[in-house]
C-alpha positions in Angstrom: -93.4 -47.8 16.5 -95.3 -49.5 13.5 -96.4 -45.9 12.7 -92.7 -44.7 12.8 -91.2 -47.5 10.6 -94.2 -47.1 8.1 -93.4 -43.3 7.5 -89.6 -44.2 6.9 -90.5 -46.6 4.4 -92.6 -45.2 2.3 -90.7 -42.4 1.4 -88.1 -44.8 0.7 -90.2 -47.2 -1.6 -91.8 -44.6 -3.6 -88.1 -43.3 -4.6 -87.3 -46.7 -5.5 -90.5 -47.0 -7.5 -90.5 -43.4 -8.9 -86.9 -43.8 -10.1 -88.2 -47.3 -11.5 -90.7 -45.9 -13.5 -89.2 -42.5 -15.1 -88.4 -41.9 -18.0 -91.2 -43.9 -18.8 -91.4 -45.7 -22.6 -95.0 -46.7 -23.0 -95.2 -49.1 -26.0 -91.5 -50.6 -26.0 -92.0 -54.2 -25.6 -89.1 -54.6 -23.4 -89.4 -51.7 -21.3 -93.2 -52.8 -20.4 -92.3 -56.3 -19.6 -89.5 -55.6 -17.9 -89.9 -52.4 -15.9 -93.1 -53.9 -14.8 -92.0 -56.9 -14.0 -89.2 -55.0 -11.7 -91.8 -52.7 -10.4 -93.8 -55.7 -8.7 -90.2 -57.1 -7.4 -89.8 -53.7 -5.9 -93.3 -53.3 -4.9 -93.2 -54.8 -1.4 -90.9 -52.0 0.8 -93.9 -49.2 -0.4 -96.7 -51.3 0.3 -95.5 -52.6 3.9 -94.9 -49.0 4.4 -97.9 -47.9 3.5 -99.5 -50.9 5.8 -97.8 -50.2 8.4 -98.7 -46.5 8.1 -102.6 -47.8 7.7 -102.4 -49.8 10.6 -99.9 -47.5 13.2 -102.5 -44.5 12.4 -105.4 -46.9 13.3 -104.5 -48.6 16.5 -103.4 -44.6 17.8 -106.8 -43.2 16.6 -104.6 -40.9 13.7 -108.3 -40.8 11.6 -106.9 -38.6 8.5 -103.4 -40.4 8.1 -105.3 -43.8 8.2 -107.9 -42.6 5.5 -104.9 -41.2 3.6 -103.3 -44.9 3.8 -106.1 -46.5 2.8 -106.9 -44.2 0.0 -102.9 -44.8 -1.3 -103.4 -48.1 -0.9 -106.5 -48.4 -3.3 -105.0 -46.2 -5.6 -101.7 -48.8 -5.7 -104.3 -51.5 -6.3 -105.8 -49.4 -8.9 -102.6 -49.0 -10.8 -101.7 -52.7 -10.4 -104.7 -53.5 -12.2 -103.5 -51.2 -15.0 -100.7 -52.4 -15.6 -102.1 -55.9 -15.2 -103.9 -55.3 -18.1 -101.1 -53.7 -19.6 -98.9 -56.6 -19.0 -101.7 -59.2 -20.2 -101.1 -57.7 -23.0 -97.6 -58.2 -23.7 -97.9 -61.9 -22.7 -98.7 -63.2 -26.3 -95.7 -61.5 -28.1 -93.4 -62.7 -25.2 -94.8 -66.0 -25.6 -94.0 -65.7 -29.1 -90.5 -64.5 -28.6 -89.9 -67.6 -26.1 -90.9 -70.0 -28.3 -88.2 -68.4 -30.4 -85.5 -68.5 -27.9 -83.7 -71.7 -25.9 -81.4 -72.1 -23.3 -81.4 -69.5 -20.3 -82.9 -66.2 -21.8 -86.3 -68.7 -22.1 -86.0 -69.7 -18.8 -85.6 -66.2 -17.3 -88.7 -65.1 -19.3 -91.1 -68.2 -18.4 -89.8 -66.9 -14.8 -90.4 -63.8 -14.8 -94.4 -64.0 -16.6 -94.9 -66.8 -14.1 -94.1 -64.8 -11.2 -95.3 -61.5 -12.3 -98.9 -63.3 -12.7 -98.8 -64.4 -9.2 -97.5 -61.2 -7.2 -100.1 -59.4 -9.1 -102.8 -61.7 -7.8 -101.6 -61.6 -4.2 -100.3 -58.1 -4.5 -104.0 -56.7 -5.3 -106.1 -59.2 -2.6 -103.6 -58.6 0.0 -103.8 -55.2 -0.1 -107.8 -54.8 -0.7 -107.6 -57.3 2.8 -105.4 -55.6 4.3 -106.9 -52.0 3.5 -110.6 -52.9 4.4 -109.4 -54.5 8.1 -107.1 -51.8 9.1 -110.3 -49.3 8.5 -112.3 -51.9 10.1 -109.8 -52.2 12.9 -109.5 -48.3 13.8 -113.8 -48.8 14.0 -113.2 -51.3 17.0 -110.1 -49.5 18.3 -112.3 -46.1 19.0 -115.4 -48.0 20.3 
């Protein structure tokens, strides 16, 4: 069943994602900041797809879809570290432009860097956790 829901979602995630992210405009201030910060809001129906994928193909012994989760899964951590850096970059000229700006449009800014920082810290570890023990788990599942 875990297997089932997994496959329904990712296709559904990386739509929502893909859609997200194209047509891209690499260097516009805004469009970093804010795409990426909607990207990690709309991150988590992909990844618990994916996950659930991982770990449906590993408890039913499915070897190449759960190396093919795993390998996705990497990949995704890969590309939030990207635009980690990416984002750590914008931080000092939206820190500049809040210190400009008062009233709600500061507070949805401080918001949005605050959490951004923190779903990209849990984002990355929870999925490296989660990667490593559902290939650990389809080693005890064979035995």
């Amino acid at each position: 069943m875990f297997l089932l829901l997994g496959l329904l979602l990712v296709p559904l995630g990386a739509v929502e994602l893909g859609t997200l992210l194209f047509p891209t405009n690499f260097g516009n201030l805004d469009w970093e900041f804010g795409t990426i910060s909607n990207l990690l809001d709309r991150l988590p129906l992909f990844g618990i797809g994916v996950c659930l994928t991982l770990l449906g193909s590993a408890a039913l012994g499915i070897s190449w879809l759960r190396w093919l989760s795993a390998i996705v899964l990497v990949l995704v951590v890969a590309l939030l570290m990207v635009f980690a850096a990416l984002y750590a970059t914008n931080l000092p000229v939206m820190m500049k432009v809040m210190q400009a700006t008062e009233g709600p449009k500061r507070l949805a800014i401080e918001k949005a860097m605050a959490k951004s920082v923190a779903q990209f810290g849990v984002y990355v570890v929870g999925l490296l956790v989660i990667t490593i023990r559902g290939v650990r788990l389809s080693r005890t599942v064979a035995r």
